[in-house]
C-alpha positions as semicolon CSV with decimal commas, in nm:
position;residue;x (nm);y (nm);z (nm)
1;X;11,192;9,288;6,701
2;X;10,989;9,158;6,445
3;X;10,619;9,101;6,458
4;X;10,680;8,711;6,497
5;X;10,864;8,859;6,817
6;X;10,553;8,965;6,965
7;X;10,445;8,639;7,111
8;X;10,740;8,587;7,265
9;X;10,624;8,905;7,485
10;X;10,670;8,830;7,888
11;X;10,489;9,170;7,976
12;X;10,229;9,372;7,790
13;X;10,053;9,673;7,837
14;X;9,716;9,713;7,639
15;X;9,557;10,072;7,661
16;X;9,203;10,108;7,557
17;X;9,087;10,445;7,479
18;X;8,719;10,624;7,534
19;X;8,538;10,564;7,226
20;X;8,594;10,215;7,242
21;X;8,534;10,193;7,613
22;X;8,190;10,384;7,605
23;X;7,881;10,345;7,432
24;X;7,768;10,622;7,247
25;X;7,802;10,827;7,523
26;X;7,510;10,551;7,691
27;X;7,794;10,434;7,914
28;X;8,027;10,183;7,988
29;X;8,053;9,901;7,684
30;X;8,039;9,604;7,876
31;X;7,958;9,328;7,572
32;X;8,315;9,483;7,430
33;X;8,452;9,499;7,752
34;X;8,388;9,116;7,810
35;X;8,540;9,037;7,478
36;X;8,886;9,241;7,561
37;X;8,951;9,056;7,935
38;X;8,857;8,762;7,812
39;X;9,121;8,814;7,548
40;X;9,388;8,906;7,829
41;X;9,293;8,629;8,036
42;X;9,378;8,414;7,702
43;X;9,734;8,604;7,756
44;X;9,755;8,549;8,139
45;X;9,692;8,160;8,102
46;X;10,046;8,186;7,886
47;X;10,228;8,312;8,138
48;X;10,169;8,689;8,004
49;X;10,200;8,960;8,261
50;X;9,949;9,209;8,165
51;X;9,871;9,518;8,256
52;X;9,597;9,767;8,132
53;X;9,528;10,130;8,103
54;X;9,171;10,234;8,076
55;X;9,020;10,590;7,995
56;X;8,700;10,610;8,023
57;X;8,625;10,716;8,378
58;X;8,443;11,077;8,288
59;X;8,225;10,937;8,045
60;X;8,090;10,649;8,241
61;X;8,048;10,915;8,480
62;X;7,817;11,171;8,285
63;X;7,621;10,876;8,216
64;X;7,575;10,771;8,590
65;X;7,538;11,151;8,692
66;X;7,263;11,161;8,383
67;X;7,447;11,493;8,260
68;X;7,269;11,622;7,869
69;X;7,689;11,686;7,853
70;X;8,019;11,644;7,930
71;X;8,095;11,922;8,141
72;X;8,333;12,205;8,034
73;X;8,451;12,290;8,346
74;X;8,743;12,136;8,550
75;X;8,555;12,063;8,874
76;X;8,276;11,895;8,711
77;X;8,486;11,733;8,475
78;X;8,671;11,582;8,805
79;X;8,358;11,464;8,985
80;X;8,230;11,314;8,684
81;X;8,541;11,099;8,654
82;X;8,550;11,055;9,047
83;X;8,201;10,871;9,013
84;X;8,237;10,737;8,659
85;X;8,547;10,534;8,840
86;X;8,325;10,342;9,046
87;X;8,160;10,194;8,773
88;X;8,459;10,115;8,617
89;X;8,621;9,939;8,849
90;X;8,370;9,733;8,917
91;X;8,280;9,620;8,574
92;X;8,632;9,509;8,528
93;X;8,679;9,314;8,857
94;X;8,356;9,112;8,772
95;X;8,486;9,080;8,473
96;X;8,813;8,951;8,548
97;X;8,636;8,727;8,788
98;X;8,491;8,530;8,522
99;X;8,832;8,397;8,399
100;X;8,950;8,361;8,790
101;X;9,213;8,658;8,786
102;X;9,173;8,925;9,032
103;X;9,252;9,328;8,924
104;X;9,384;9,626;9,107
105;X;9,296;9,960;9,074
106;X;9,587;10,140;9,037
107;X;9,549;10,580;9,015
108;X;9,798;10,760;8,891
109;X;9,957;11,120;8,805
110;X;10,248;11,192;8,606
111;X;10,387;11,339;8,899
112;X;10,338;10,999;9,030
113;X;10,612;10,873;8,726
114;X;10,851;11,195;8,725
115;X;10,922;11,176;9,068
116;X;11,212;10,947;9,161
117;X;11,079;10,854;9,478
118;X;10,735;10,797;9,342
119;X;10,812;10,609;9,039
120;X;10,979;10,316;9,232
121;X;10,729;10,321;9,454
122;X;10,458;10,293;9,221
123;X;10,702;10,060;9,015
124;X;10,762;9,810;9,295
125;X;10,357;9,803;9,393
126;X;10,304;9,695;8,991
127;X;10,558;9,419;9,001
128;X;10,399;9,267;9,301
129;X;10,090;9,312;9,187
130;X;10,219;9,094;8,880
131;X;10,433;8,871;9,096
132;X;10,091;8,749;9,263
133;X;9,918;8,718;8,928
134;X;9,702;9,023;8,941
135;X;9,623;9,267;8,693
136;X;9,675;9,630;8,744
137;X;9,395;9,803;8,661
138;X;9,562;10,179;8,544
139;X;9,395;10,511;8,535
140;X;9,465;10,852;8,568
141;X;9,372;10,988;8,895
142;X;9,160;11,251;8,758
143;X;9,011;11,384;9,082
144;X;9,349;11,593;9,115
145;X;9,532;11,565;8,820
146;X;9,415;11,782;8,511
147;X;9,670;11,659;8,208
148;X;9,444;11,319;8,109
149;X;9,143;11,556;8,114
150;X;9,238;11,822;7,885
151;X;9,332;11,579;7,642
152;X;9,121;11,364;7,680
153;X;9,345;10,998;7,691
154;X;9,568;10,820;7,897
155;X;9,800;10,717;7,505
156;X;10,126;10,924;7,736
157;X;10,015;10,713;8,026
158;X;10,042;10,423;7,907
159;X;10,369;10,467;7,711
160;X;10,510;10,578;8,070
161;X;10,341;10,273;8,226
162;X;10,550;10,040;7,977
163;X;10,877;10,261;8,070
164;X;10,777;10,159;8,466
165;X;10,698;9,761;8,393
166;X;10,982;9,759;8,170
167;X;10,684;9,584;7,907
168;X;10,798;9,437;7,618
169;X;10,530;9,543;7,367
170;X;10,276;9,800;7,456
171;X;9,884;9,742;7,266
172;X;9,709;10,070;7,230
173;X;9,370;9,971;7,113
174;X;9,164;10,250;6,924
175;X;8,843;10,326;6,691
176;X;9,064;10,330;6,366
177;X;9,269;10,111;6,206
178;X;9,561;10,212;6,217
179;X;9,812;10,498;6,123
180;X;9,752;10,643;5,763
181;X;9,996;10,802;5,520
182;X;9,735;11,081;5,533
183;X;9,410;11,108;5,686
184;X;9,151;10,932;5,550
185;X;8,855;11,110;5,592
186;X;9,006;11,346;5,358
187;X;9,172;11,119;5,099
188;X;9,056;10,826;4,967
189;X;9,385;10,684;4,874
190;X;9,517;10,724;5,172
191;X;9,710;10,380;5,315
192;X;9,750;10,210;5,619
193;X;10,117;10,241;5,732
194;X;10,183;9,873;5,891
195;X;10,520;9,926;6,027
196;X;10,754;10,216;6,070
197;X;11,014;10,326;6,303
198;X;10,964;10,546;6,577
199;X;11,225;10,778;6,435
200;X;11,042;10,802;6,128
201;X;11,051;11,170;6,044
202;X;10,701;11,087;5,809
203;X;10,490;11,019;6,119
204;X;10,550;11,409;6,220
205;X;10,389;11,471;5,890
206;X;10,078;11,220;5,925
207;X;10,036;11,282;6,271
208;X;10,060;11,637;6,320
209;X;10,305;11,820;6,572
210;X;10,050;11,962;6,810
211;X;9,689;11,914;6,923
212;X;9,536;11,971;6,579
213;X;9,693;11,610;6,522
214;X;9,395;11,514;6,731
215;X;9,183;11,533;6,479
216;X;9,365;11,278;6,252
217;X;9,192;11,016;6,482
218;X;9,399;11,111;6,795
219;X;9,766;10,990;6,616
220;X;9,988;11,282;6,773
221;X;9,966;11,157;7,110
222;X;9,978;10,781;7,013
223;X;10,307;10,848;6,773
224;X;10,440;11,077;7,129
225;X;10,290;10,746;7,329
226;X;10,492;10,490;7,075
227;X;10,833;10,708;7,107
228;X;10,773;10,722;7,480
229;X;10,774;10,323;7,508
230;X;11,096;10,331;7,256
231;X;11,242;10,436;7,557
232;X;11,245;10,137;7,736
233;X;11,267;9,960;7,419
234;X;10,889;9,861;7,406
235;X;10,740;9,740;7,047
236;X;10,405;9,953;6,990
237;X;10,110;9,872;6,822
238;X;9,787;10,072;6,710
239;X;9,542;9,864;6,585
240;X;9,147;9,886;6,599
241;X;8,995;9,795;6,891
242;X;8,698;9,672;6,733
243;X;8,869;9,421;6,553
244;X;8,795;9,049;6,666
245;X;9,026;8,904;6,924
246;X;9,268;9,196;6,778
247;X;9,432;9,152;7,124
248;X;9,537;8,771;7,111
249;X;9,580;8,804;6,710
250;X;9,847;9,066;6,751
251;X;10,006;8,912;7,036
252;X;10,079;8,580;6,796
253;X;10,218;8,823;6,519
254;X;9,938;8,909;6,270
255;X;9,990;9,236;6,071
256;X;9,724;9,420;6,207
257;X;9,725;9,829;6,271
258;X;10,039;9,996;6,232
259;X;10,391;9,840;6,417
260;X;10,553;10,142;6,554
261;X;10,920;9,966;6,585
262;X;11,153;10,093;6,872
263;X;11,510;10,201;6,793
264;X;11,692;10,002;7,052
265;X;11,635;9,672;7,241
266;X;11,461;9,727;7,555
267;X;11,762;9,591;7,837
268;X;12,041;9,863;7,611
269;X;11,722;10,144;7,585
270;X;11,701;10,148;7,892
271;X;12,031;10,146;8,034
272;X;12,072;10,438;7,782
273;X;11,790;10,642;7,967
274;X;11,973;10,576;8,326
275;X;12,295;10,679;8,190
276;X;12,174;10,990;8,049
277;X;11,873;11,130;8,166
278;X;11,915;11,183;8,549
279;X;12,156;11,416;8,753
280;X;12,356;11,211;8,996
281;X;12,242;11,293;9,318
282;X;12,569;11,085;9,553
283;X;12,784;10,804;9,541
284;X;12,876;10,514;9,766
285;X;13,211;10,339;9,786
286;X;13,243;9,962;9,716
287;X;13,515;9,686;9,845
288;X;13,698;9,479;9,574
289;X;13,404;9,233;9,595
290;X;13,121;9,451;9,539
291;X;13,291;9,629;9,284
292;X;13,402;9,232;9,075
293;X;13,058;9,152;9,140
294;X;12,916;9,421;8,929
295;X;13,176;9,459;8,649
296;X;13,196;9,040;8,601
297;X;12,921;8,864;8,711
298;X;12,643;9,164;8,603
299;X;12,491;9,133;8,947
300;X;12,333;9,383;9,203
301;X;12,413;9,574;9,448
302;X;12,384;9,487;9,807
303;X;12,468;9,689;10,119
304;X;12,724;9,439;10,202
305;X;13,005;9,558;9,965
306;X;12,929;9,970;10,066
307;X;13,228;10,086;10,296
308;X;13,144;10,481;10,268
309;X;12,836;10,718;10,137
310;X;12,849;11,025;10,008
311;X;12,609;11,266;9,945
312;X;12,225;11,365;10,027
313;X;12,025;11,126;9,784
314;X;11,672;10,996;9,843
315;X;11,543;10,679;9,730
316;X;11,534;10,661;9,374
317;X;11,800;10,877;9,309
318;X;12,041;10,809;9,041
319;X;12,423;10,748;9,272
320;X;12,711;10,690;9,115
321;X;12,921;10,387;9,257
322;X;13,275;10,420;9,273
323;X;13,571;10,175;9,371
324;X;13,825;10,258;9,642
325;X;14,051;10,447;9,432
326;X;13,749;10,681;9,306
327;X;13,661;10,570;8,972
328;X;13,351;10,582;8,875
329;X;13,204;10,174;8,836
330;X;12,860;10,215;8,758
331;X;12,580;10,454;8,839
332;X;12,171;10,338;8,885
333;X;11,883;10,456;9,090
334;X;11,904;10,362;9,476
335;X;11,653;10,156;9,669
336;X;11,714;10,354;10,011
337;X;11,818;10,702;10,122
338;X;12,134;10,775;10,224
339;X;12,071;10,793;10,574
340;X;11,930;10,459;10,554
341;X;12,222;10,343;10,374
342;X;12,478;10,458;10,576
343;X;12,276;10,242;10,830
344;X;12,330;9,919;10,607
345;X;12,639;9,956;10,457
346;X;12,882;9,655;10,462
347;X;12,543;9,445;10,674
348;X;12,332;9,179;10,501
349;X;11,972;9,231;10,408
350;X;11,889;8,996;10,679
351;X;11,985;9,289;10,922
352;X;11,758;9,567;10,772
353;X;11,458;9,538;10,950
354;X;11,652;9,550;11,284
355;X;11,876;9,843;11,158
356;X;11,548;10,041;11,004
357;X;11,289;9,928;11,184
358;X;11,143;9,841;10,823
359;X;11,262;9,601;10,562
360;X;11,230;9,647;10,183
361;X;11,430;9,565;9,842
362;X;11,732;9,353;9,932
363;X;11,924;9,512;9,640
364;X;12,078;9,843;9,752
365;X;12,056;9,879;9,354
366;X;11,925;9,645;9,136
367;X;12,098;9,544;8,799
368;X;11,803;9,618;8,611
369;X;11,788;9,970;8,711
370;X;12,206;10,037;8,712
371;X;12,435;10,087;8,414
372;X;12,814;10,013;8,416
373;X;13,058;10,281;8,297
């Protein structure tokens, strides 16, 4: 994908990070705020689905709580963020209510996204959200979780968030430029990198390979945030937040901050990640049909082709499908348990809510989430 690419982006995910989000420590930024939904409500009008990631909840809340300092400790870090939330929220649903788009709030832990289960739960609430033209609102539920605190971002959060959507380009908006060839507080003649691949064994070297990286403007856990998205085969920028309309300018392709280009396209990155990164946990058998259906026509899976199921998987599980001599068709992650699916196996979707008492994805598997082997 080249930068030209960018605008033909269906999903984005812009993260905006705490020094852009607060005001010298004198809370929430709301002129800047203004000028970044506005922005995204420039992208929803295109037909963009967006979706944002926002730190900032701990700082807003020091300044509510009228703390001299942000507290050291973990408990008082957490009910700082637990009340700084509040304001959050609502200065980005009046916000959003000036273009006529409604947000979510949407709290997270990276439990939340390891967790088979979880992860297409949370996965399935963000594409409805989307579905009905809302935008999700995404922050790190920092009243239990302890990761986002320590380090003080949400840049892993938001890569994972563009794994989950399945984004096409993910925006990480931040007080420098850019990514520099060295850091520039340092050296004068240090450059802005404007595009380099996420394999790139330089960016270990200008980014730093632990938290001391931090201190080169926060780059290690953007570069870790940029790989992350490769994953999925999300395009990552870093660009300056303060920049004017930096959000709608790189959307159409300017060169701004530094492109961090993924290695694959996103539909073969990600079948890559199913076929390799999760332990099959069962397998159902398909009929002829079911079994044509996938290997020709690249469609799902429905309950109607299963004859058999084997195995003790829960939904989200990665299950192998096999045809009726045993070999192995395809393998993705499941929308039901296998107790439920041994309920609707070989019935139509029509039938689940009678069979389960509940009914919810019609695709046993969908083909976005299923590789063929």
């Amino acid at each position: 994908m080249s930068r030209s690419d960018f605008r033909l982006s269906q999903r984005v995910v812009i993260k905006i990070g705490s020094s852009l989000l607060t005001d010298g420590g004198k809370g929430l930024n709301k002129t800047a705020i203004a000028g970044w939904v506005a922005q995204m409500a420039t992208l929803s009008q295109r037909s963009v689905d967006v979706v944002l990631v926002s730190s900032g909840s701990v700082a807003e809340g020091v300044s509510r709580l009228k703390l001299k300092a942000r507290p050291k400790l973990l408990h008082e870090l957490q009910a700082a963020a637990s009340v700084g939330q509040m304001g959050l929220v609502r200065c980005f649903e009046n916000e959003f209510g000036q273009h006529d788009l409604l947000a979510a709030q949407v709290l997270l832990t990276h439990d939340d996204l390891s967790d088979r289960q979880r992860y297409l739960n949370a996965r399935s609430t963000l594409l409805t959200l989307l579905d009905f033209g809302v935008v999700p609102v995404i922050n790190e539920n920092d009243a239990v979780a302890t990761e986002e605190i320590r380090f003080g971002d949400n840049d892993t959060l938001g890569a994972l968030v563009a794994n989950l959507v399945e984004a096409d380009l993910l925006i990480i908006l931040t007080d420098q430029l850019g990514l520099f060839d060295a850091n520039p507080s340092l050296n004068p003649d240090a450059k802005l990198i404007s595009e380099i691949s996420v394999n790139e064994s330089l960016l270990d070297e200008v980014a730093g390979g632990s938290i001391s990286g931090l201190g080169r403007g926060g780059m290690y856990t953007k570069v870790r945030a940029a790989r992350l998205a490769a994953r999925s085969g999300a395009a990552t920028v870093i660009v300056s937040g303060k920049l004017e309309d930096v959000i709608t300018r790189v959307y159409q392709g300017e060169a701004l901050g530094t492109y961090m280009i993924p290695n694959l396209e996103p539909l073969a990155a990600r079948k890559q990640w199913l076929a390799g990164q999760l332990q099959v946990k069962g397998s159902v058998t398909l009929d002829d049909g079911a079994v044509n259906s996938l290997k020709s026509a690249g469609k799902s899976l429905l309950a109607v082709g299963v004859k058999a199921v084997q195995g003790k998987f829960q939904r989200g599980d990665l299950v192998s499908c096999r045809d009726l001599q045993g070999h192995e068709i395809a393998r993705g992650l499941i929308n039901y348990g296998a107790d439920e699916t041994a309920k609707i196996a070989g019935k139509s979707s029509s039938e689940f809510e009678k069979l389960l008492g509940y009914a919810d994805e019609a695709e046993l598997i969908h083909r976005d989430n299923m590789v063929l082997i």
